[in-house]
Residue, then its C-alpha position, 0 to 999 in steps of 0.5 A: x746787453x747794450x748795443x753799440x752798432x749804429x749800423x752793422x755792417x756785415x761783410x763776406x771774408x773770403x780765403x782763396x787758393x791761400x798758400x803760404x811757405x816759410x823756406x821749405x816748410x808749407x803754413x798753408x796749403x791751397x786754403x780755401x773758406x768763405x765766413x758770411x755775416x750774421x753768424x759766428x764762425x770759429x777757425x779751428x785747427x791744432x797748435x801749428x795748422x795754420x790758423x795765425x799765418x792766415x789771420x795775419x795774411x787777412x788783415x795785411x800782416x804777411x804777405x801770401x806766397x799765392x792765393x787771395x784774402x777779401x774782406x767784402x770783395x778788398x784786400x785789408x789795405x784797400x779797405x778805406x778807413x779800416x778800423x770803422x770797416x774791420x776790428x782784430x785782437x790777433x796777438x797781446x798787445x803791449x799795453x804801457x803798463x802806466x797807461x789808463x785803460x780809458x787813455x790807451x782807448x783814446x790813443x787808439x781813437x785819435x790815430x783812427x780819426x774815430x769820435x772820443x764819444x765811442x769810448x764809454x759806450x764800448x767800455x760799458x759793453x766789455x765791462x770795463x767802465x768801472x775800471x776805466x781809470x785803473x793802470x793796465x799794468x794792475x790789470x789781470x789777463x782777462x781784464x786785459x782781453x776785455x780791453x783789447x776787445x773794447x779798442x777793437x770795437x770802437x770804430x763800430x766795425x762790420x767784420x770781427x775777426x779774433x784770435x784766442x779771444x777767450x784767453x785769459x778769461x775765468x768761466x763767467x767771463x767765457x760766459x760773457x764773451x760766448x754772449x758778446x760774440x753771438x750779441x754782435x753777430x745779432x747785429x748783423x756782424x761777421x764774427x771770425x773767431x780762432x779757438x782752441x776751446x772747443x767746448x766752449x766752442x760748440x756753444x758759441x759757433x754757428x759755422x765752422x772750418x776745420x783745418x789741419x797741416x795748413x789744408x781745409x778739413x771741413x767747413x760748414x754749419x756745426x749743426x749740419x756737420x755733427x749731425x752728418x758725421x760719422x758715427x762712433x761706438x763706445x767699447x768697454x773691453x779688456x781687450x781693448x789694445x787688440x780691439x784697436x788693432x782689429x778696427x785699425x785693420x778694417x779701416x776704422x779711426x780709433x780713440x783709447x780712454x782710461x785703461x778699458x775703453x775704446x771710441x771706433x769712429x765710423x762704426x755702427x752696432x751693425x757693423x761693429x758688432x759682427x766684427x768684434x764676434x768674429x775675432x772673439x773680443x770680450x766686450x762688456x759695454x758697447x754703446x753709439x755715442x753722437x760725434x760732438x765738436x770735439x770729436x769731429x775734431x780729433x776725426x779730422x785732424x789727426x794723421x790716422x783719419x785725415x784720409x778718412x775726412x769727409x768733403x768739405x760742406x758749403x756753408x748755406 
């Protein structure tokens, strides 16, 4: 993959104490969360946790009822040049529908004081060079992502912090942008990315932070935290409702699939197995599956398990 880092820069994004309220309703609640340089770090959390308001408060957008945001110890706006220190995609821009893409990247230089030179370069990393001279208004959704990726990028930037950065993309092109991402943390970048994919994020993060109702649930290495999480065990069961309510009752977290299954989050064979003997449950599978992403996820995000969250893990 070409480069286009003459230096990388790779700064600390640090969330301090961050609290943000709209009238009565809390966004973010007492959030706290370091990103490092050299890795990717996916910003995860269901639709309303929190995630945007806090993108937004990092980069000057929005202001914060209390608490801090630093990118390399400053706030965004005390931060000399921006766009050569710091690159965002938070929301689709506007694109002037019969603008060029090679003319909007120009734009996007000339109100940066940032050298035309860059353009092709950055053009040629998103895979955009071919189309460089085409309308963005023929432009598909992914193509468009490609784009604001590539304005993102041209001052060269240290720190990259992305919203959805997927979107629009079809499989080869989520491909290419897991690669992109984990190429330019390579280079020594702080990559900070907020996703819904989760997926496709178990195969592009390094690092991630959890957050639910606006609060911090979990961060740290995905390695670490999947491997330290809690169990679960696979229950094939015609039973499966009153099973459910037999875990509910001993405390375990649990998840139905299809109409005879049950995921019991926390529970081992040793400690399932007697409990599902002692009620006389019919069970005709039962199996202990490895926690991935997605379940972790689930585990710490909804309102069922939130108190069943384990401590937040410092990232190395």
């Amino acid at each position: 993959m070409p480069t286009v880092s003459r230096t990388a820069r790779g700064a600390i994004v640090e969330v301090r104490g961050l609290t943000k309220r709209f009238g009565s309703v809390t966004a973010v609640d007492d959030l706290s969360f370091t990103v490092e340089p050299g890795r990717v770090t996916g910003f995860l959390g269901p639709n309303g946790a929190g995630k945007t308001t806090t993108l937004r408060i990092l980069l000057d957008l929005a202001s914060a009822t209390s608490g801090s945001c630093s990118i390399g110890g400053r706030r965004y706006r005390d931060i000399p040049e921006p766009a050569h220190q710091v690159g965002a995609v938070l929301e689709a821009t506007n694109f002037h529908p019969s603008r060029r893409a090679r003319a909007h990247l120009e734009m996007l230089a000339i109100e940066s004081g940032i050298e035309l030179s860059r353009i092709d370069p950055v053009l040629e990393l998103v895979g955009l060079t071919a189309d460089a001279n085409r309308k963005v208004g023929g432009y598909s959704l992914g193509m468009r992502q490609r784009l604001q990726l590539a304005g993102a990028l041209l001052g060269d930037p240290g720190v990259l912090i992305l919203d959805e950065p997927s979107n629009g993309l079809d499989p080869q092109g989520i491909a290419w942008m897991r690669d992109l991402l984990r190429h330019l943390a390579a280079e020594g970048r702080t990559v900070l990315i907020s996703s819904h994919l989760l997926a496709e994020m178990a195969q592009t993060v390094d690092d991630v932070v959890i957050v639910s109702r606006g609060r911090l649930r979990v961060q740290g290495p995905l390695s670490l935290l999947t491997s330290q999480s809690h169990s679960s065990m696979r229950v094939r069961t015609p039973e499966r409702d009153r099973l459910a309510a037999i875990a509910h009752a001993a405390g375990y977290a649990h998840r139905p699939e299809g109409e005879d299954i049950l995921f019991v989050d926390g529970a081992t064979p040793e400690t399932l197995g007697p409990l599902i003997a002692s009620n006389r449950v019919v069970v005709y599978e039962l199996v202990q599956v490895s926690q991935d992403l997605e379940s972790l996820f689930l585990e710490l995000t909804t309102s069922m398990t939130a108190r069943r969250a384990p401590a937040a893990v410092a990232a190395p």
